[in-house]
C-alpha positions as CSV (number, residue, x, y, z in Angstrom):
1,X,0.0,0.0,0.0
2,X,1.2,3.4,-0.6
3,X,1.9,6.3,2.1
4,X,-1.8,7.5,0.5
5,X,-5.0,5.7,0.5
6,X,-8.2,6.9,-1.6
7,X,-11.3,7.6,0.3
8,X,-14.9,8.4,-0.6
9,X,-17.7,9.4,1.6
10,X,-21.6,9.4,1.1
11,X,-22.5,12.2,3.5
12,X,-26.1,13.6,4.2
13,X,-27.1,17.1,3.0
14,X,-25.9,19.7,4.8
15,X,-23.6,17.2,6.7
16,X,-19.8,18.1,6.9
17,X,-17.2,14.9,7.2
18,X,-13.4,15.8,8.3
19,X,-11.0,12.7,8.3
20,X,-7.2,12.3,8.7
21,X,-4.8,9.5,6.8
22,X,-1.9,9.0,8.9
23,X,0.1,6.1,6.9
24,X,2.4,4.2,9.2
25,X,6.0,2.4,9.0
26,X,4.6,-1.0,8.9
27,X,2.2,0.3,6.4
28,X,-1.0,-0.6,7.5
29,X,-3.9,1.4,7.8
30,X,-6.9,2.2,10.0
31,X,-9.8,4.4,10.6
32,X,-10.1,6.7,13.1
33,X,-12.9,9.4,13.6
34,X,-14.7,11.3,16.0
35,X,-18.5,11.7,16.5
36,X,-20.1,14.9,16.9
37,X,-24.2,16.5,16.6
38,X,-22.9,19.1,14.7
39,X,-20.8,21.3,17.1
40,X,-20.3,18.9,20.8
41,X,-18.5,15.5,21.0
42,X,-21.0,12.4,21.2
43,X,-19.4,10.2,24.1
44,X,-21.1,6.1,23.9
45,X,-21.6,5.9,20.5
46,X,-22.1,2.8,19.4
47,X,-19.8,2.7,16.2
48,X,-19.7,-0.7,14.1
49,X,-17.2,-1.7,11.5
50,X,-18.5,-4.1,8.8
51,X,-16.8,-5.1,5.2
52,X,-18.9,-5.1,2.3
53,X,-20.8,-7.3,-0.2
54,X,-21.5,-4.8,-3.1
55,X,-24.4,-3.0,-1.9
56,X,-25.3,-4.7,1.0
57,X,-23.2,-4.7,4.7
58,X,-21.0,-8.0,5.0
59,X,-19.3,-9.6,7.9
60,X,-19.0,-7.5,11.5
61,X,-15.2,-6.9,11.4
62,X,-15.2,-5.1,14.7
63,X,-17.3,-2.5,16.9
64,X,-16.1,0.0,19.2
65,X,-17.7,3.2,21.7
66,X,-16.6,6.6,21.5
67,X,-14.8,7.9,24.3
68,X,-15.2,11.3,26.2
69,X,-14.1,13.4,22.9
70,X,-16.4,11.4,20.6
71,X,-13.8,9.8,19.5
72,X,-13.2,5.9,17.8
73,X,-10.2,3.9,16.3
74,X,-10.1,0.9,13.7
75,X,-7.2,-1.1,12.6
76,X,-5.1,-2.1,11.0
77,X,-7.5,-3.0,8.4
78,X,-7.1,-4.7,4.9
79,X,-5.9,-3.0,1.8
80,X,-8.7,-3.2,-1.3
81,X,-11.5,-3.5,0.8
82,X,-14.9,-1.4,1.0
83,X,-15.8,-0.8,4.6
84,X,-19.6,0.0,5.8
85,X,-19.0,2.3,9.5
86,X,-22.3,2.8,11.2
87,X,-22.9,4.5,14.2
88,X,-26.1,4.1,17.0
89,X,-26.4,6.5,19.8
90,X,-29.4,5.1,22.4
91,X,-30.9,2.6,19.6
92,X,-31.3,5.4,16.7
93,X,-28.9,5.4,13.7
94,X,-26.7,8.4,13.6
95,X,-24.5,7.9,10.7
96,X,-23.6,5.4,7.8
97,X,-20.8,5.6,5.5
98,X,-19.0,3.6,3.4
99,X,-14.8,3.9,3.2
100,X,-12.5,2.5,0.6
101,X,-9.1,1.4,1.8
């Protein structure tokens, strides 16, 4: 994998997505974000990491909650994979997107 990675987002309207790349030595590569309702940190989010199968959500790969800055980690995760994150807070569905590694 190279030091950059290509990404691609599906965000609502009016929604705003920030993400970082940070390749590493070893080069793997992992997601890491941070959960917010527009302006304040959401702390327990529920934030699940699936592959994909085409359009639909494939195997769990792992799930994670946000700590007290709203914040989550993946990795390392495969190279030439879709991933499908969504994220619950209190039973609703916050967010969906779909990442390309």
């Amino acid at each position: 994998m190279s030091a950059f990675a290509k990404f691609y987002f599906r965000p609502s309207k009016g929604e705003k997505i920030h993400t970082v790349v940070v390749p590493r030595e070893d080069e793997s590569c992992g997601i890491f974000g941070r959960v917010t309702d527009g302006e304040a940190p959401v702390s327990g989010a529920f934030v699940l990491l699936f592959e994909t199968e085409g359009t639909q959500a494939g195997p769990l790969v792992s799930s994670v909650t946000t700590d007290e800055d709203g914040s989550f980690a993946f990795g390392p995760l495969a190279e030439s994979k879709l991933y499908l994150v969504k994220v619950y807070k209190d039973g609703v569905k916050l967010r969906e997107l779909e990442i390309s590694v």
